[in-house]
N, C-alpha and C positions, 0 to 999 in steps of 0.2 A: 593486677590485671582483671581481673574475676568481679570485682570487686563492682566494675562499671556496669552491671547488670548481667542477664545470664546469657546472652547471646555467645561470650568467649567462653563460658563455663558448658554451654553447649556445644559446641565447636572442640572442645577440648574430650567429651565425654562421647563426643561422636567419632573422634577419630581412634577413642579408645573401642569403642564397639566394633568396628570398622578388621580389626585385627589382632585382638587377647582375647584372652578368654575371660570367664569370671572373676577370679580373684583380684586379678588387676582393676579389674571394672570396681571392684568393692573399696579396693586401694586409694583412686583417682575419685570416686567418692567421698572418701575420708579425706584426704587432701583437700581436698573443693569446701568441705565442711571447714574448716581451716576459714577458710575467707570468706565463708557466709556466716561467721561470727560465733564456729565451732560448735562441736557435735552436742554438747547441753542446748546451743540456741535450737540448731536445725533439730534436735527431737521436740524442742517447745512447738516449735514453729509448726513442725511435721503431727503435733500428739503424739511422739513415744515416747516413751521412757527412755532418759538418758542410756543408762543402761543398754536395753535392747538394741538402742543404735549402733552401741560401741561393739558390741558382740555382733548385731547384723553386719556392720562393716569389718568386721575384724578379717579374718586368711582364710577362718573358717567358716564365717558366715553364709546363711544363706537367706537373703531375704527373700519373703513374699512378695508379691507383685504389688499385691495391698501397700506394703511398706515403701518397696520403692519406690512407687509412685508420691506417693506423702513428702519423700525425702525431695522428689526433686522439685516437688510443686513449693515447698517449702524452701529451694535454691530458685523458683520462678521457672522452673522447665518442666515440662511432660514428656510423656512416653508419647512416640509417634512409631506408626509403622510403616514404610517406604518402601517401593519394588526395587530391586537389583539395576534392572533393566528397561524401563520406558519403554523401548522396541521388542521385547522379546517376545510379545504376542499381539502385536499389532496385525 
């Protein structure tokens, strides 16, 4: 499913934001990397080190913003930032 470009793989990382917290978020990450041709492609793709990837996603991981970012422009997504509420200070 992922596979069809990143719109589902964004929809999927969105609903994980939406309600977990971190680690999950690193989880569904790691998964996702899975179908963008696994975590050796997405750090080529992203420039990290295999390595670092596997530890930034890992339970304890914590990546930088720097990284994340890389990782997901590298799955074809960015970070966005969205209000809660449209109305709420209208």
């Amino acid at each position: 499913m992922f596979r069809k470009g990143p719109e589902p793989a964004a929809d999927y990382l969105n609903s994980w934001l939406e309600d977990v917290d971190e680690t999950d978020l690193r989880l569904a990450l790691r998964a996702l990397s899975k179908a963008f041709g696994g975590v050796q492609e997405v750090a080529r793709q992203a420039d990290v080190k295999a390595h670092t990837l596997y530890r930034t996603l890992s339970e304890k991981g914590n990546p930088e913003l720097k990284t994340l970012s890389a990782i997901l422009k590298a799955m074809g997504m960015r970070l966005a930032i969205q209000p809660l509420n449209h109305h709420a200070h209208a």
